[in-house]
C-alpha positions in Angstrom: 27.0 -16.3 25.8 23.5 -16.6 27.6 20.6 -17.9 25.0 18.4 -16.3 22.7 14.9 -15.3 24.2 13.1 -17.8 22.2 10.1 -15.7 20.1 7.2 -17.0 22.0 8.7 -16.0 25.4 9.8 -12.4 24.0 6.2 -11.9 22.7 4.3 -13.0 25.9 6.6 -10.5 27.9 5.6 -7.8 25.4 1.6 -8.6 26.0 1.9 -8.6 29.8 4.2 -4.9 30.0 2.7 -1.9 30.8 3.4 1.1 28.3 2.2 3.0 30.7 0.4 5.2 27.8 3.2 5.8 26.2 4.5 9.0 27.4 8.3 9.2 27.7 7.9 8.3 31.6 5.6 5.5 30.7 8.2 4.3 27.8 10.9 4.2 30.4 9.3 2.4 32.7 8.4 -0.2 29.9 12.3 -0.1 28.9 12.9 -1.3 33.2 10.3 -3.9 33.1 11.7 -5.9 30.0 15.4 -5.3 31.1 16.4 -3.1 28.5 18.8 -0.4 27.9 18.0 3.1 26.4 20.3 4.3 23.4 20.4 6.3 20.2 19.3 9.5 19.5 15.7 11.8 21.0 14.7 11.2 16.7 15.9 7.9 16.9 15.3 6.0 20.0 16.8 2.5 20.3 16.5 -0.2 23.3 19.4 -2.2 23.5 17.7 -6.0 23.6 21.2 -8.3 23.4 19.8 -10.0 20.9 21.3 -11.0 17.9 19.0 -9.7 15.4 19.3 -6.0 17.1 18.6 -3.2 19.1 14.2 -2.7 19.3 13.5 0.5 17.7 11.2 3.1 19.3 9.1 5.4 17.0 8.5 8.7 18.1 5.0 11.0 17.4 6.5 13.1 14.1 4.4 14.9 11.9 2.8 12.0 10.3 1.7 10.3 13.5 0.8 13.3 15.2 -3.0 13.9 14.4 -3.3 10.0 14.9 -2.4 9.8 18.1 -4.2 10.7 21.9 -1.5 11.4 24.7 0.8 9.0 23.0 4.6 10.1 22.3 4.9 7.0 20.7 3.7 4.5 18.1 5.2 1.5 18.1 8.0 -1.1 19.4 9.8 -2.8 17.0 11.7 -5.9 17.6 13.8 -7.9 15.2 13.4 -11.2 15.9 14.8 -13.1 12.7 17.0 -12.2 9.8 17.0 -13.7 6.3 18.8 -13.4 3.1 16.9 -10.4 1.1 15.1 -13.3 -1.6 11.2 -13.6 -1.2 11.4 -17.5 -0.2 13.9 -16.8 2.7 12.1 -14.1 3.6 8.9 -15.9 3.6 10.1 -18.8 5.2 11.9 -16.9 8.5 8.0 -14.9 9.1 6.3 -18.4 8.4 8.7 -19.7 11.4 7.8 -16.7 13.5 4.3 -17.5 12.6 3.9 -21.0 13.7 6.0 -20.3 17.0 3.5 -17.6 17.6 0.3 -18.8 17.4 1.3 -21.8 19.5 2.0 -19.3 22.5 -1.0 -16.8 21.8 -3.5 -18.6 19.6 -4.5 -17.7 16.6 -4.2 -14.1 16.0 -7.2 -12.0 15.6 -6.4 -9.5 12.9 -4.5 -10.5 9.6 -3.3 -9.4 6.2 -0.6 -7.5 4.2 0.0 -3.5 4.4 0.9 -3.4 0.8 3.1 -0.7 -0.3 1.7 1.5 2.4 2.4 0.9 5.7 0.7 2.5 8.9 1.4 6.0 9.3 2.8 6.0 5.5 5.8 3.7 6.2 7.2 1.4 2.7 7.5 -2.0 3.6 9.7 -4.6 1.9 9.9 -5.3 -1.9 9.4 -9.0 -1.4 6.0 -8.5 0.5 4.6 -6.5 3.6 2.4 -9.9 5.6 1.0 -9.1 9.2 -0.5 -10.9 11.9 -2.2 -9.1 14.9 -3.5 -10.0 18.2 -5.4 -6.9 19.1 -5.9 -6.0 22.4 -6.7 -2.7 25.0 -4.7 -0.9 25.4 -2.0 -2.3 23.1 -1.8 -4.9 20.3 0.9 -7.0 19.5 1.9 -7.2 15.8 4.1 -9.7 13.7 5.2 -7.6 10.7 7.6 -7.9 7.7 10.6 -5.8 8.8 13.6 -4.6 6.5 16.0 -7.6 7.3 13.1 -9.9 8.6 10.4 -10.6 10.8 9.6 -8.0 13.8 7.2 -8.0 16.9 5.8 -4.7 17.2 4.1 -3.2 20.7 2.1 -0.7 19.7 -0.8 1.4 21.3 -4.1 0.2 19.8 -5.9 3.1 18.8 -3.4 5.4 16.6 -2.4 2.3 14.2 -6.3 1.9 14.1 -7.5 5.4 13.5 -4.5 6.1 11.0 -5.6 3.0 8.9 -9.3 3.9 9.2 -9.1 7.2 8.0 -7.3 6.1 4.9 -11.2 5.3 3.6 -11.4 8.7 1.5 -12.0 6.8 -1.5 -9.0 8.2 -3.4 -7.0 6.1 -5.6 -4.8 4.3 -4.0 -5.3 5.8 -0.6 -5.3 2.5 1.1 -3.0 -0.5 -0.3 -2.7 -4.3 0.7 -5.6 -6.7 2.4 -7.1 -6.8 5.5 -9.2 -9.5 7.5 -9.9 -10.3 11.0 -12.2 -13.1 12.5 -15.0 -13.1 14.9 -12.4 -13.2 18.2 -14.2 -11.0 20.9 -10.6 -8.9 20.7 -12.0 -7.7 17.7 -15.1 -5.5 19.5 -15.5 -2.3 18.2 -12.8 -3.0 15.7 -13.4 0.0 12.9 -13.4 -0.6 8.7 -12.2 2.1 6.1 -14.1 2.8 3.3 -12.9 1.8 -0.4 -11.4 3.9 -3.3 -12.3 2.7 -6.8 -9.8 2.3 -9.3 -11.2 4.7 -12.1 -8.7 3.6 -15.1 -6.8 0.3 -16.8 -3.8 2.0 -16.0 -4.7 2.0 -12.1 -6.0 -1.9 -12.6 -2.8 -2.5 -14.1 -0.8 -0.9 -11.4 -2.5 -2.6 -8.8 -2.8 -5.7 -9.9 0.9 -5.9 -10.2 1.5 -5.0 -6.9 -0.6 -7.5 -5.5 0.2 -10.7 -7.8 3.7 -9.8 -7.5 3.8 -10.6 -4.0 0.7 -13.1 -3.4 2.4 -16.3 -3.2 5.0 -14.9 -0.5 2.4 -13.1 1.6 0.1 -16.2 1.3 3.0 -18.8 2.2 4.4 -16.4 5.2 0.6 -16.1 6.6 -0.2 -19.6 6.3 -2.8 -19.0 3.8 -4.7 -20.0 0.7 -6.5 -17.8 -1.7 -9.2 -18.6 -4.4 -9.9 -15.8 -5.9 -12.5 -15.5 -9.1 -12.9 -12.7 -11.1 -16.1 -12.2 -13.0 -16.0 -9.6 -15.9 -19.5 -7.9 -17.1 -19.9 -7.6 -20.8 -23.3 -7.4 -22.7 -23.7 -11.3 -22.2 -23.5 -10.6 -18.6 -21.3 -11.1 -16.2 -19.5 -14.9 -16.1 -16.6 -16.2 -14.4 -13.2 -14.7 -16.2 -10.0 -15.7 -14.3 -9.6 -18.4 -11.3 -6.7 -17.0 -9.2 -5.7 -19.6 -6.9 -2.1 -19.0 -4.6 -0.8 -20.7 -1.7 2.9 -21.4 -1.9 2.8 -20.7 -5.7 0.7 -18.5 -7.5 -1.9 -19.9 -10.8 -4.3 -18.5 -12.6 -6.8 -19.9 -15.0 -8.5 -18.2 -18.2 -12.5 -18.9 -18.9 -12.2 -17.4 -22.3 -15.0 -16.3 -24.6 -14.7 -18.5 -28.4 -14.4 -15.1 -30.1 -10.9 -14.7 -29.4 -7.8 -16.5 -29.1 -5.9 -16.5 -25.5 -3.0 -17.8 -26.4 -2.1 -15.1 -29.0 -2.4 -13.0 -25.9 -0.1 -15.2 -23.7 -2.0 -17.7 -22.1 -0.8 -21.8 -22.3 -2.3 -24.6 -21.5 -1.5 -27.8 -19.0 1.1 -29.1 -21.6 3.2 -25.7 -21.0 1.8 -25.5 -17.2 2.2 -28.8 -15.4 2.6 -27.5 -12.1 -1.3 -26.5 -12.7 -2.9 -30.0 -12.8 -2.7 -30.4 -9.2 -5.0 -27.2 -9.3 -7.5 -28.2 -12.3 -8.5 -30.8 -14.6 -6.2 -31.3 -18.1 -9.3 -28.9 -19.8 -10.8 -26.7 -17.2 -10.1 -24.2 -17.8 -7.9 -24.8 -21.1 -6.3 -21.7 -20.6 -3.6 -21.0 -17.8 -0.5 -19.6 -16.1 2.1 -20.9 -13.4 3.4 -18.0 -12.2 5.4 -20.0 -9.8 6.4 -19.4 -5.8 8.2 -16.7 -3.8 9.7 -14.4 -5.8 8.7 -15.8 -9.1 5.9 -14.2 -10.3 6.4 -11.7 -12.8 3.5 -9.0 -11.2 3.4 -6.4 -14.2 3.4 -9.0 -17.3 0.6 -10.7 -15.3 -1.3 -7.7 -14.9 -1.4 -7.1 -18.6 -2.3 -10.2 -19.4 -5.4 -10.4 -17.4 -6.2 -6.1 -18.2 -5.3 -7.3 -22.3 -7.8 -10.6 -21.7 -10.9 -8.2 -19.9 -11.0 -5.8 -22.2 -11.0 -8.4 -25.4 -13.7 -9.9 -23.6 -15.7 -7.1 -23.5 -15.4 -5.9 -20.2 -15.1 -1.8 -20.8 -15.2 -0.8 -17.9 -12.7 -0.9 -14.5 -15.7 -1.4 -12.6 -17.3 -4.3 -14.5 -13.8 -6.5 -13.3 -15.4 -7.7 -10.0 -14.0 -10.0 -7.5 -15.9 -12.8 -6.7 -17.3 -12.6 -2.9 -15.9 -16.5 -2.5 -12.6 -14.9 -2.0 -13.5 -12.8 1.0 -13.7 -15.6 3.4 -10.3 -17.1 4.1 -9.6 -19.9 6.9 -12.3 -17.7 9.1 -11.1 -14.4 8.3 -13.3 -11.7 6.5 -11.3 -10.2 3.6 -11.5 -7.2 2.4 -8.9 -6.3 -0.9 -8.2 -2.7 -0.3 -5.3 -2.3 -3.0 -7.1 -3.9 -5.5 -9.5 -0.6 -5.7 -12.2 -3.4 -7.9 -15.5 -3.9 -6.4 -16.7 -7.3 -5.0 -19.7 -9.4 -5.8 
């Protein structure tokens, strides 16, 4: 049995092939040059790899790729190139691997984030958490993604990915989910930013909220990453510091509480009930707290009540007086933005 194409080698033969635009001729040629068969079905292209975590999977232009794309006849490339049991930490763990063997070949990707719930061109990503790395590049970027069993390289052209994701910014709820950052590499020229939506009820903070602490501390472990994220909530005393949100490989989050009401009626503890917290803050600041614990753990919709419940007792009315602190836009040299979050920054 010949040896597995270690991840690193399979990725630098991916950056140096020719898609040749991705027509079918073009997609054929780039099937030749890495040595790989054509199978499956005209809907359901596959490219027989020999590797043991599957057969790459082609993805035609349908009708939700189709006013995204230029030429193309096809999107994406998708590799597996690790399987894990289906649990968050496994999961994690296998991209983090992926991760670390990556950048050591190709440097420190220049795009970065998590597609949340809605994946380019409208695809679901996993339950346990949708991370992504990226190193962009003309004609094609190269993308480490959370796939179904595991981690995946996708090939993909450059621009439809792009112009889908940009013309998300319609300001609807929802209409763009997840985080997104990228650095100051020169790859990144003339690299394009949606526009926001605003989330116009609790219900919708609640919702997303959820969505995004329920995964944090798996995204943030598979990318390598540490968020410190404060929330400020404006009241008629003005606008101070509410939450600390702080998540590497587990997830924490700290109450600033007003004296006028009591957070631990609401569900809050302190560092008696939270030990795994002192590493994070002093014994009594902030008193109040939560260890929502690692990948996996964290309970995303009971967390999102507590911190909607905690808001709005301290007097925050509105959706859009919960504001993100700007502090949490800058993370190990990437810019930030927190599309799914739909709460303004400041």
């Amino acid at each position: 049995m010949e040896p597995v194409e270690p991840v690193a080698d399979l990725a630098r033969r991916l950056v140096a092939a020719d898609s040749g635009g991705w027509t079918p001729d073009g997609v054929k040629s780039l099937a030749e040059q890495l040595g790989w068969a054509w199978e499956g079905t005209p809907t359901h292209p596959e490219l027989v790899t020999g590797r043991s975590t599957g057969n790459a999977r082609l993805r035609p232009v349908g009708r939700f790729e189709e006013r995204y794309v230029s030429g193309e006849s096809y999107v994406e490339l998708a590799v597996p190139v690790g399987t894990a049991a289906p649990d968050a930490a496994a999961q994690a763990a296998a991209f983090a691997e992926a991760r670390r063997e990556l950048t050591a070949a190709l440097g420190k990707p220049s795009v970065m984030g998590s597609h949340g719930d809605l994946g380019p061109f409208y695809d679901s990503g996993p339950l346990w958490g949708a991370p992504f790395l990226r190193w962009r590049g003309r004609p094609d970027t190269l993308e480490l993604r959370a796939g179904k069993a595991g981690p995946e390289l996708v090939l993909q052209p450059t621009d439809p990915a792009e112009n889908w994701f940009w013309r998300q910014g319609v300001g609807e709820e929802n209409s763009i989910s997840g985080f997104f950052g990228s650095n100051r590499d020169r790859a990144n020229a003339g690299l394009g930013f949606p526009g926001r939506w605003t989330a116009r009820s609790w219900e919708t903070v609640t919702r997303s909220l959820a969505d995004f602490l329920g995964a944090l501390p798996a995204e943030t472990t598979a990318l390598g990453i540490s968020i410190g994220m404060p929330f400020y909530g404006r009241n008629d005393r003005g606008a101070p510091l509410l939450f600390d949100v702080t998540c590497s490989d587990r997830l924490s989050i700290g109450c600033f509480a007003p004296d006028d009401f009591d957070p631990a009626a609401l569900g809050w503890g302190t560092v008696a009930q939270h030990p795994q917290t002192a590493s994070i803050w002093s014994d009594d600041d902030p008193v109040w707290r939560v260890d929502a614990g690692g990948p996996g753990d964290p309970k995303g919709s009971q967390l999102a009540e507590l911190l909607v419940a905690t808001a709005r007792a301290a007097g925050v009315n509105d959706p859009t007086d919960l504001i993100v602190g700007g502090e949490a836009s800058y993370v190990d040299g990437y810019d930030i933005t927190y599309y799914g979050l739909g709460l303004p920054t400041g």
